[in-house]
Residue frames relative to the residue before (quaternion, step in Angstrom):
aa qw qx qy qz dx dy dz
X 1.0000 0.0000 0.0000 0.0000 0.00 0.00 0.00
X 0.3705 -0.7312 0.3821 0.4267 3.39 -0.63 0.72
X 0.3163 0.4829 -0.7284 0.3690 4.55 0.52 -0.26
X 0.9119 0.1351 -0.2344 0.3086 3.60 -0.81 -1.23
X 0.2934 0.6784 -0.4866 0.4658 3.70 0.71 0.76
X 0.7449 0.3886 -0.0710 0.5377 3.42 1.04 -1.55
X 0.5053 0.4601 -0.4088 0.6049 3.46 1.62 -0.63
X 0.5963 0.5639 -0.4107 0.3971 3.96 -0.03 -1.04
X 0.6392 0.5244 -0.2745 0.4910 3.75 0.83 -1.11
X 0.8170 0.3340 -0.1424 0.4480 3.35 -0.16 -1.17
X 0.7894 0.3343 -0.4240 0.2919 3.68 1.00 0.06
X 0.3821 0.7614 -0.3552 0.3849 3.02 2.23 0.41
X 0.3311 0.7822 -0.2856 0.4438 2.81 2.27 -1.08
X 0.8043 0.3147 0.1506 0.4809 3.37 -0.14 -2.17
X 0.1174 0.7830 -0.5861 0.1723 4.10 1.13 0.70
X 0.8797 0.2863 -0.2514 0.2845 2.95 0.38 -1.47
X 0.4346 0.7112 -0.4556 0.3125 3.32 1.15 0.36
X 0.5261 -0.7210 0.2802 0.3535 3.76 -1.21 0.60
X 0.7333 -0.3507 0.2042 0.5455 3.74 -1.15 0.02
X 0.6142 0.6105 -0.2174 0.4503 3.29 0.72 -1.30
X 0.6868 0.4723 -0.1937 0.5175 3.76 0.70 -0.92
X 0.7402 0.4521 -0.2870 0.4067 3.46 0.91 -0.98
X 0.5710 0.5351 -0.2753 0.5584 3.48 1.62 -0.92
X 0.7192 0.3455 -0.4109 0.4410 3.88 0.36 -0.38
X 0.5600 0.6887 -0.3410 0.3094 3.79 1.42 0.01
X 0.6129 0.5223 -0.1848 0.5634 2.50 1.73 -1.89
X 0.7250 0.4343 -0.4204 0.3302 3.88 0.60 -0.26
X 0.7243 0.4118 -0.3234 0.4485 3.45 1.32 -0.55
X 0.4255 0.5310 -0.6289 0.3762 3.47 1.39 0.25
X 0.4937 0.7716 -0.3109 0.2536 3.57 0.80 -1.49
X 0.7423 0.4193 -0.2080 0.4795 3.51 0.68 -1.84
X 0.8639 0.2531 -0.2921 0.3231 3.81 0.92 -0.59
X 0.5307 0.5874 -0.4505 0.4126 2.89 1.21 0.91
X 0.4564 0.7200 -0.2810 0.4408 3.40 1.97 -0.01
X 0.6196 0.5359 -0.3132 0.4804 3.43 1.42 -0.51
């Protein structure tokens, strides 16, 4: 699907970030794509 396509991008983006970091991303990518 392309949302997580575009997620996949942006967390290749943000690799070197930690687990913890990547999971509070993936939730605030989540919230603005909810609107």
């Amino acid at each position: 699907e392309g949302l997580f396509k575009e997620l996949k991008q942006k967390l290749s983006l943000h690799s070197g970030l930690t687990k913890k970091h990547k999971i509070m991303f993936i939730k605030d990518f989540l919230n603005k794509k909810s609107w």
